[in-house]
C-alpha positions in Angstrom: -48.5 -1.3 17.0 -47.7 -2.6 20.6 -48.1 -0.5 24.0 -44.9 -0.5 25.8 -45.1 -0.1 30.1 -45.4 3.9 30.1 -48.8 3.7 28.0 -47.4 4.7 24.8 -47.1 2.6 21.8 -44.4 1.8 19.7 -44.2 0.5 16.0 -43.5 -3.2 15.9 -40.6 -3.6 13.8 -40.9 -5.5 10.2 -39.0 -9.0 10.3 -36.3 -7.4 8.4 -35.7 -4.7 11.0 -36.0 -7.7 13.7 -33.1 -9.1 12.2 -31.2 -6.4 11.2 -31.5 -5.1 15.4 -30.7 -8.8 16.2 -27.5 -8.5 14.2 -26.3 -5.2 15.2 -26.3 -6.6 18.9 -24.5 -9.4 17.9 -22.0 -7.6 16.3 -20.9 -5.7 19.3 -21.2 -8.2 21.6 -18.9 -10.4 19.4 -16.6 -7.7 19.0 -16.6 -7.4 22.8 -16.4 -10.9 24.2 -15.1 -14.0 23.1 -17.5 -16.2 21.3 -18.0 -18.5 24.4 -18.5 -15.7 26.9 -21.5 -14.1 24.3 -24.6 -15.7 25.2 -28.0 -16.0 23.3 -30.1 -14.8 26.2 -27.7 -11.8 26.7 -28.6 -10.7 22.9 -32.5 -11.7 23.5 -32.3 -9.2 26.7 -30.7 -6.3 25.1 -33.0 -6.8 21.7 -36.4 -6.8 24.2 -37.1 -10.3 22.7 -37.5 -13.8 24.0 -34.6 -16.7 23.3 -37.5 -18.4 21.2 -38.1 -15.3 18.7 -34.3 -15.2 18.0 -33.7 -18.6 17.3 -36.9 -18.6 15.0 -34.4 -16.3 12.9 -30.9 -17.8 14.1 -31.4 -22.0 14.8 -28.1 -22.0 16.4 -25.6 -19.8 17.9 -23.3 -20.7 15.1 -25.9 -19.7 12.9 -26.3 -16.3 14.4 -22.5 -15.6 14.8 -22.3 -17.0 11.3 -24.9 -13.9 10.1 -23.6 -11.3 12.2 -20.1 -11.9 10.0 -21.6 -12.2 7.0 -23.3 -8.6 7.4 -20.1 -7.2 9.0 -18.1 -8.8 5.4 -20.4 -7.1 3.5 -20.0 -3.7 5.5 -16.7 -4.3 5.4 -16.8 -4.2 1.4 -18.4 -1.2 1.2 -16.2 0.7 3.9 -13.3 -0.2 1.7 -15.0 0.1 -1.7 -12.0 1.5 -4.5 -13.4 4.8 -6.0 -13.7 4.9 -9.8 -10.6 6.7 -11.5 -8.4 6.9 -8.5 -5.5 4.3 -8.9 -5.1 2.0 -6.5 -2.3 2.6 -5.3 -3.3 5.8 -4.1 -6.5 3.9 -2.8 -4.6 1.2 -0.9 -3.5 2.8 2.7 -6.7 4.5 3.2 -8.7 1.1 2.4 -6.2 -0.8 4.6 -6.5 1.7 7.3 -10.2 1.2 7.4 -9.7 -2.3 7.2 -7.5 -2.5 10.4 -9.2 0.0 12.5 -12.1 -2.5 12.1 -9.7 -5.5 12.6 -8.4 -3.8 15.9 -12.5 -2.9 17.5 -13.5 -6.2 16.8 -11.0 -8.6 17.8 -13.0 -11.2 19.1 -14.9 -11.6 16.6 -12.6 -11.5 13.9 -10.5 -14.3 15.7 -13.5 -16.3 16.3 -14.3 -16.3 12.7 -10.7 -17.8 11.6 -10.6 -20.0 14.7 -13.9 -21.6 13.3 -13.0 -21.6 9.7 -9.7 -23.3 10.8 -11.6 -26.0 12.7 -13.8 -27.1 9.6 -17.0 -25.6 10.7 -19.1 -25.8 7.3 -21.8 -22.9 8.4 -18.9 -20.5 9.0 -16.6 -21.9 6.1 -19.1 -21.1 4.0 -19.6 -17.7 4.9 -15.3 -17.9 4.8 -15.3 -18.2 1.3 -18.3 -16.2 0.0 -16.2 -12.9 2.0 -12.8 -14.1 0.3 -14.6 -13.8 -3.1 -16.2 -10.9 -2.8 -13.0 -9.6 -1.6 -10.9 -11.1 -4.4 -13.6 -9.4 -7.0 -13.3 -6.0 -5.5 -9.3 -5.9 -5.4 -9.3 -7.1 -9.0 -12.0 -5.1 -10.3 -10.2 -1.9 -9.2 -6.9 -3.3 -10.4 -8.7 -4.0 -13.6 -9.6 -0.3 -14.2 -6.2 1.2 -12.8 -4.7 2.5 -15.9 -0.8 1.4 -14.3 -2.3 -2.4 -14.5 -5.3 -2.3 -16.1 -4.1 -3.4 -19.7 -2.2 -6.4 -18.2 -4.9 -8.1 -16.5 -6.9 -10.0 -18.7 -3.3 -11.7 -20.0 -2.1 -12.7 -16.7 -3.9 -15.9 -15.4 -1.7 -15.4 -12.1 -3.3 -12.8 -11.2 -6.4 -14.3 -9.2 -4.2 -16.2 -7.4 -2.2 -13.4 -6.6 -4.6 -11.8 -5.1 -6.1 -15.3 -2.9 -2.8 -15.3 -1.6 -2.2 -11.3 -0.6 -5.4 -11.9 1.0 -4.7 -15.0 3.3 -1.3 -13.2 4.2 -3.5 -10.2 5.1 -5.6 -12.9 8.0 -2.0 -14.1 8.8 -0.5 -10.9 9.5 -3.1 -9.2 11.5 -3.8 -12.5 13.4 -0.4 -12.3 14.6 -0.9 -8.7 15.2 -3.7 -9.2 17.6 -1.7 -11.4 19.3 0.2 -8.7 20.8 2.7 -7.7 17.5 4.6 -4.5 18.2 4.0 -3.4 15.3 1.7 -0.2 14.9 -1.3 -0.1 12.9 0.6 2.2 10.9 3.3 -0.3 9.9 0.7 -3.1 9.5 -1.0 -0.9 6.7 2.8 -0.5 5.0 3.5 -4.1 4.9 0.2 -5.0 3.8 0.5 -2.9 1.1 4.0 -3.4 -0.2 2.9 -6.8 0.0 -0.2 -6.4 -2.8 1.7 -4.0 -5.0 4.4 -6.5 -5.0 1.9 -9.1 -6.0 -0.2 -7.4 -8.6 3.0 -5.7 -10.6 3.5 -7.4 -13.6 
């Protein structure tokens, strides 16, 4: 336990808690600012931690920004999560909705993590490509128990790549959206899914 300033104490948090607080700030001020404008003493200062303590989790700002999108991926996954004997089709706007709602409040982040995997950088590229699999295993695990394309999959070695594509027209598409599309997040959701249930049909 630590004494804060007003006499009282507080419980010291657990390193997983550290990092999980550490995170959570990133992940708004990423979503906030662009990636240069965030600054590692601005997340110390809001956490109540010295520089030192956070790079003793996070070595490098890449590293950090790297972790704060691989936590937002994997709450990502769960937020759109297909719900067992539901068909996806009637699955697919809600998911996307989610998905572009998130898109739209964290801009800045989400650009800065294709900017970066465009550019090569290895820490983010592999972060890049554990989300795109995880991704690719949801959409065809749901697929795989729709009833409407369930029976088809295991004969249709396309199908994978199917889906790799829907998703990199998915970054595409709401890249350009961000940009300043004038399309609504309405008609974003349509294409996106016309797009995948053109894809996945046999």
């Amino acid at each position: 336990m630590a004494a804060n300033r007003g006499g009282r104490t507080r419980r010291r948090l657990s390193t997983e808690e550290r990092r999980e607080q550490l995170l959570s700030v990133g992940a708004r001020l990423f979503s906030e600012s662009p990636y240069d404008e965030v600054w590692i003493e601005r997340v110390a200062e809001i956490a109540g931690v010295s520089r030192g303590l956070l790079y003793h989790y996070f070595p490098t700002k890449r590293d950090f920004f790297a972790a704060v999108v691989e936590r937002e991926s994997a709450r990502m996954l769960r937020m759109t999560a297909a719900v067992p004997g539901i068909p996806v089709r009637e699955q697919l706007g809600a998911g996307l909705d989610t998905f572009l709602e998130y898109v739209q409040a964290h801009a800045h982040g989400y650009r800065a993590f294709h900017r970066a995997d465009a550019a090569g950088d290895q820490v983010v590229r592999r972060v890049y490509q554990r989300a795109l699999a995880a991704q690719e295993r949801q959409i065809l695990a749901a697929v795989a128990a729709d009833p409407e394309w369930g029976p088809s999959v295991e004969t249709r070695p396309d199908l994978r790549l199917a889906v790799r594509g829907w998703l990199a027209f998915v970054t595409a598409v709401c890249l350009e959206w961000l940009r300043g599309s004038p399309l609504s997040r309405e008609q974003v959701r349509d294409l996106c899914a016309r797009a995948l249930l053109g894809v996945i049909a046999p």
